[in-house]
C-alpha positions in Angstrom: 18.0 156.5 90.6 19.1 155.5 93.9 21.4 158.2 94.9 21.5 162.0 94.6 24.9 163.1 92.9 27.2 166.0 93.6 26.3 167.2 90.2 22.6 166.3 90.0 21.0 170.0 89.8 23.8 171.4 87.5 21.6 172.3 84.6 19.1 174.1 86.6 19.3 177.1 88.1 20.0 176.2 91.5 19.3 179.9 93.7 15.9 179.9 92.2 14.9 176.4 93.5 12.7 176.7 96.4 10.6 173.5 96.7 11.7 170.3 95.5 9.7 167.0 95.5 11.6 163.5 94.3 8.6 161.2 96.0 7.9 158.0 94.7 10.9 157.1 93.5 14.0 154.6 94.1 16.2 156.5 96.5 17.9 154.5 99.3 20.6 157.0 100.5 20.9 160.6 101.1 25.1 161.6 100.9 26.8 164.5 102.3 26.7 166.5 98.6 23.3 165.6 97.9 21.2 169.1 98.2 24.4 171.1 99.1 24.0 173.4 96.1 20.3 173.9 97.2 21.2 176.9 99.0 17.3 178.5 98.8 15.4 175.4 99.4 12.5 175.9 101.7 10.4 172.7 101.4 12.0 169.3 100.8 9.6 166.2 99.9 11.5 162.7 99.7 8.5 160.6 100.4 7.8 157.0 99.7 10.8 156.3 98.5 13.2 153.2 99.7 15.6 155.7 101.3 17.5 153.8 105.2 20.6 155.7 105.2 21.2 159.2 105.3 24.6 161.1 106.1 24.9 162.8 109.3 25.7 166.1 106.9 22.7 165.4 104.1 21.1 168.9 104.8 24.4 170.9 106.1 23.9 173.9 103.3 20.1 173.8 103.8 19.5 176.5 106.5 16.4 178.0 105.1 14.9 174.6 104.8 11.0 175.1 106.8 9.6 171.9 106.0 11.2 168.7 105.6 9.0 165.0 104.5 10.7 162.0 105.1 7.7 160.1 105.3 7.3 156.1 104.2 10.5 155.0 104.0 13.1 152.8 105.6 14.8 154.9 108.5 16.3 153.1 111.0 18.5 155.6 112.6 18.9 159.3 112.5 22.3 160.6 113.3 22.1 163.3 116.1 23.1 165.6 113.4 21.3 165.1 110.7 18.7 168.5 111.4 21.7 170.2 113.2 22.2 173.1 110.7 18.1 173.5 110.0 17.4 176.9 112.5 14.2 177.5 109.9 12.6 174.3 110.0 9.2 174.5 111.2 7.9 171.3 110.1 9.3 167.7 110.1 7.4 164.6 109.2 9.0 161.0 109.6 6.1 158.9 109.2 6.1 155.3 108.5 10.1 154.2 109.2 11.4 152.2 111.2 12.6 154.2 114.0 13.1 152.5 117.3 14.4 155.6 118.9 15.0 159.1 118.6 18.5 160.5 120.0 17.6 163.1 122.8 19.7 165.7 120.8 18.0 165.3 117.7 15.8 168.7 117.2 18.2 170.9 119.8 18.8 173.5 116.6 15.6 173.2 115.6 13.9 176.1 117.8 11.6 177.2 115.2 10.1 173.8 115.1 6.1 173.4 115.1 4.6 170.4 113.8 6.4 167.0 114.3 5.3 163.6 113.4 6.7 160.5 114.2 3.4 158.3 113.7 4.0 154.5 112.6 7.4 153.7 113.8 9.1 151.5 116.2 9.7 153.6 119.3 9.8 151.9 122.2 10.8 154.9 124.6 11.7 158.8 124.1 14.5 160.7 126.0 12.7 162.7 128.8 14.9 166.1 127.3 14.4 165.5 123.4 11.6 168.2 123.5 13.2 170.9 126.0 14.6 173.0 123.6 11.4 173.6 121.3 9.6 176.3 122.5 7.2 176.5 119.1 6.4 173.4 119.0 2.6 173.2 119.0 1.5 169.7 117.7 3.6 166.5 118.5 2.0 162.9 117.0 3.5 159.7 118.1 0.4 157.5 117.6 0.8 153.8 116.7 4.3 153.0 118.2 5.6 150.8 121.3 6.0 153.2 123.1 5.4 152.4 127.5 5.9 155.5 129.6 5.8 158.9 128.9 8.5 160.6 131.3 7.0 163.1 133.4 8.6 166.3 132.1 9.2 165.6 128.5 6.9 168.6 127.9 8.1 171.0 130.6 8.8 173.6 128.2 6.5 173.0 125.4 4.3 176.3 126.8 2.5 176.2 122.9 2.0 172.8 122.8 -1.9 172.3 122.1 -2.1 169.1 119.8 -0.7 165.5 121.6 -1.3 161.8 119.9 -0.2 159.2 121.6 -2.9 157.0 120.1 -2.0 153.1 120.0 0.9 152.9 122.4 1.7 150.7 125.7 1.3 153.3 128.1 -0.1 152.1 131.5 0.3 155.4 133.8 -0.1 158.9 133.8 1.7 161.9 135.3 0.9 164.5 137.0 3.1 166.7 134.9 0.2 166.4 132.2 -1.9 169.0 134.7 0.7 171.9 133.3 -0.1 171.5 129.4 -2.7 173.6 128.4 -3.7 171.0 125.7 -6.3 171.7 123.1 -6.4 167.9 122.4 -5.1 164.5 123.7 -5.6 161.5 122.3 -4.6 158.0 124.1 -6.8 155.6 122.5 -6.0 152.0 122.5 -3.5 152.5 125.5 -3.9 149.8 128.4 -4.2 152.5 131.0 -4.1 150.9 134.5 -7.8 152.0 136.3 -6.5 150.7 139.4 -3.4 153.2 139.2 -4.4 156.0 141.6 -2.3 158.8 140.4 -3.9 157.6 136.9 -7.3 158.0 138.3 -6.6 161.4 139.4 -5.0 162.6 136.1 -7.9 161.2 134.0 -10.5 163.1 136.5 -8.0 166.5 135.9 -7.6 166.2 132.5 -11.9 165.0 132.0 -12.5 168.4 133.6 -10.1 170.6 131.5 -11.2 172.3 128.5 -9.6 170.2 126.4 -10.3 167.5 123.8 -9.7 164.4 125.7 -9.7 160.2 123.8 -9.1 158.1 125.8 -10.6 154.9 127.5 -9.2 152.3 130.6 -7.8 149.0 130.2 -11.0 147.3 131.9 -13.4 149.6 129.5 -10.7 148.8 126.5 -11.3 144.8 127.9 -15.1 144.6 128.8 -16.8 147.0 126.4 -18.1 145.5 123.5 -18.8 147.7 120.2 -22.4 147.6 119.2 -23.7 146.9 115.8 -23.5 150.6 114.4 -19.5 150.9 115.8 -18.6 147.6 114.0 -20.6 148.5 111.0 -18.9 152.2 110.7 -15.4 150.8 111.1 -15.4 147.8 109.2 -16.1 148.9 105.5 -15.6 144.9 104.6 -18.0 143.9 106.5 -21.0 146.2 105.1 -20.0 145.3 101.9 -20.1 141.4 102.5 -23.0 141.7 104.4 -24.6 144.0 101.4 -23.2 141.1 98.6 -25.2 138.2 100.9 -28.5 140.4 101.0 -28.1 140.6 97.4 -27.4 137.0 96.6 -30.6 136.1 99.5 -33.1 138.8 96.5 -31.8 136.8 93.5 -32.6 133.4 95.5 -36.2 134.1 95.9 -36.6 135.7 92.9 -35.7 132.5 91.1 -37.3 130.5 93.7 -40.2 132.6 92.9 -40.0 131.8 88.7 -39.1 128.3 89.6 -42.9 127.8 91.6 -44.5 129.5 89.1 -43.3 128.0 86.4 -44.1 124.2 88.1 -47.3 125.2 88.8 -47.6 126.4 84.8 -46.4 122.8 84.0 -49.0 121.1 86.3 -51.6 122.7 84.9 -50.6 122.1 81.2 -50.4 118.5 82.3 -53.5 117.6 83.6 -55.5 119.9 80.7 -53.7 117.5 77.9 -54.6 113.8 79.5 -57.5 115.5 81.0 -59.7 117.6 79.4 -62.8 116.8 79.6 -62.2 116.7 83.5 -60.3 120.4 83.2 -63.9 121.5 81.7 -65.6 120.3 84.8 -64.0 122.2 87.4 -66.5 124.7 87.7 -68.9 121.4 88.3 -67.0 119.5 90.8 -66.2 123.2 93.1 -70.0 123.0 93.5 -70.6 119.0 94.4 -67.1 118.9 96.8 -68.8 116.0 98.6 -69.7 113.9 96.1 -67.2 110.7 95.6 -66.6 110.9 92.1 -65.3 108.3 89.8 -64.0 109.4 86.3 -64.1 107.1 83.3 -63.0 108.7 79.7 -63.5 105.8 77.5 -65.1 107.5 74.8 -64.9 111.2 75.9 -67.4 111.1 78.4 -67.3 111.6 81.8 -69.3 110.1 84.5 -69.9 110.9 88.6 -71.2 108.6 91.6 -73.2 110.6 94.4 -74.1 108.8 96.9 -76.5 111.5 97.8 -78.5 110.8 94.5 -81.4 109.1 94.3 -80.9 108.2 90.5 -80.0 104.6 89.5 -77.5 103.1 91.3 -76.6 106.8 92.8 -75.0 106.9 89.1 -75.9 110.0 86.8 -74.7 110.4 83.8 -72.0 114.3 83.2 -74.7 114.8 80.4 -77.0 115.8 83.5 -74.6 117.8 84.9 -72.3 119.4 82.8 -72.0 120.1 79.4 -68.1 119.1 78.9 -69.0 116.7 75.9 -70.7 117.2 73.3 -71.1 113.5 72.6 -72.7 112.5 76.2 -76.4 112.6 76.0 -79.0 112.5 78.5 -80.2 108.7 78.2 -76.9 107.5 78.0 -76.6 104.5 81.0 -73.7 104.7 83.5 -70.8 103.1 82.5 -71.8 102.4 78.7 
C-alpha cells in the first residue's frame, strides 16, 4: 500500500482510535483525506516508510494529535501548513529525511510543542523566528546536519528550553545570545568552532562556567588531538573485533607450530633408533666420554670407539669394554674385526 484512502478506516470504529502505527511499510504520500476521519487520534507513527510527499492538509481534522513520528523517510519539503491545525501536539520527530530547510512558519500553531527532532537531515540554515512562538518547547536536536550559523536570537523566547544538539554541524561562531538560555545540556561536537574568534572565546569561557552540561571542543583541538588507544578501541567495535580474530589466528599458529616441532623431533628420533640401534643403546656411554673422537662401525652389530686418551692398542678399545649394547661383542674381540 502506497496511499491512505478516503475510505481506509471504514470498518473500524473510527472515535475509538487513539494511537495508530503503519511503520515499516510502503507509503509514499500522505493526501488531504488520509486521517480526516481520525477525529480522536493522539499519537500517529508513520515511520520508515518511503513516504516524500505529504498534502499541505494531511492532518487538518487531527486537532488532538500530541505526538506525531515522521521519522526515516523521504521528506523533502514540508508545506508551511502541514502542523497548522495541531494546537495539542507536544512532540514531533522528523528524523532521517531529507530536509534542507524548514519554513520559518512551520510550528507557529504548535504552542504546546515540547520535544522536536530534526536529527539527520539536510539543513543548511534555520529561520532566526521559526522557534519564537514555542514557549514549551524544552529539548530541540538538530545534530548531524549542514547547518553554519546559528542566528543569535533563534531562542529568545524558548524560556524552558533545557536540552540543545547541535552535534555534527558547520558552525564556526558563537553568540552571545547563548548567555540567556538556561541550558541543562549543549552539545557541539564535531563543529569547527573558530578558537581564534574572540566573541567565541568568550562564549565558551561563559557557557564552561554555567551549570550546564557542555560537549564541545575547538577546531585546532578537533585538528591536533589525536584519540588514544582506549578512544579508538571504544568507538570502533570493527576494529576490536579484527584485532580479537588476528590474536586468535596468531594462538592457533603456534599451537600448530608447536605440534609440527614436536612431531619432527618424534620423527628424528624414530629415525636414528631404526638405522641405529646399537648406537641409540650407547647414549648413556658416549654423555660420559664427550671428548672422545669416536668412530662407529656396525658391520656385524658391534660397535667400536677410538680415544685418543687410551692407552690400549692403537687408542682402540673394543664397546665390549665399555658398554653392554651387544650381546655378540666380547671382551677379546680385536678393533676392527
Amino acid at each position: 500500500m502506497t496511499a491512505i484512502t478516503e475510505n481506509f478506516f471504514n470498518n473500524f470504529d473510527k472515535h475509538q482510535i487513539r494511537t495508530l502505527s503503519m511503520s515499516r511499510g510502503n507509503l509514499s504520500r500522505l493526501d488531504n483525506t488520509s486521517f480526516n476521519t481520525l477525529t480522536e487520534l493522539k499519537h500517529l507513527n508513520l515511520s520508515f516508510n518511503k513516504i516524500s510527499n505529504i498534502s499541505e492538509n494531511a492532518f487538518q481534522k487531527n486537532y488532538k494529535l500530541k505526538s506525531l513520528s515522521l521519522m526515516s523517510n523521504e521528506i523533502k519539503h514540508l508545506h508551511p501548513n502541514t502542523f497548522s491545525t495541531l494546537v495539542d501536539l507536544e512532540s514531533i520527530d522528523l528524523t532521517r529525511n531529507h530536509l534542507k530547510k524548514l519554513e520559518k512558519h512551520l510550528f507557529i500553531n504548535n504552542r504546546n510543542l515540547v520535544y522536536l527532532d530534526v536529527k539527520f537531515n539536510e539543513l543548511s540554515e534555520i529561520s532566526g523566528v521559526i522557534f519564537h512562538h514555542l514557549p514549551m518547547l524544552k529539548s530541540v536536536d538538530l545534530s548531524f546536519n549542514r547547518i553554519e550559523k546559528v542566528p543569535p536570537h533563534i531562542f529568545k523566547y524558548n524560556f524552558k528550553l533545557k536540552e540543545l544538539n547541535l552535534q555534527e554541524n558547520r558552525i564556526t561562531t558563537l553568540d552571545y545570545a547563548l548567555f540567556h538560555l538556561a541550558l541543562d545540556a549543549l552539545n557541539l561536537l564535531g563543529n569547527p568552532l573558530d578558537v581564534h574568534d574572540e566573541k567565541t572565546q568568550e562564549v565558551l569561557k561563559h557557557l564552561r562556567n554555567s551549570n550546564m552540561k557542555l560537549d564541545v571542543h575547538t577546531h585546532n583541538e578537533h585538528k591536533h588531538k589525536k584519540p588514544n588507544t582506549e578512544q579508538v578501541l571504544k568507538a570502533s567495535p570493527g576494529l576490536q573485533f579484527v584485532l580479537g580474530g588476528i590474536l586468535f589466528l596468531l594462538v592457533i599458529i603456534l599451537i600448530l607450530l608447536s605440534i609440527l616441532l614436536n612431531h619432527l623431533r618424534l620423527q628424528k628420533r624414530g629415525t636414528f633408533r631404526r638405522y641405529y640401534p646399537n648406537r641409540a643403546r650407547s647414549t648413556e656411554y658416549l654423555q660420559d666420554n664427550e671428548e672422545s673422537d669416536i668412530r662407529l662401525s656396525i658391520p656385524d652389530g658391534n660397535a667400536f670407539f677410538r680415544n685418543p686418551n687410551h692407552t690400549g692398542q692403537n687408542g682402540i678399545i673394543s664397546h665390549k669394554e665399555q658398554c653392554s649394547c651387544s650381546p655378540t661383542c666380547t671382551k677379546d674381540d680385536p678393533a676392527g674385526s
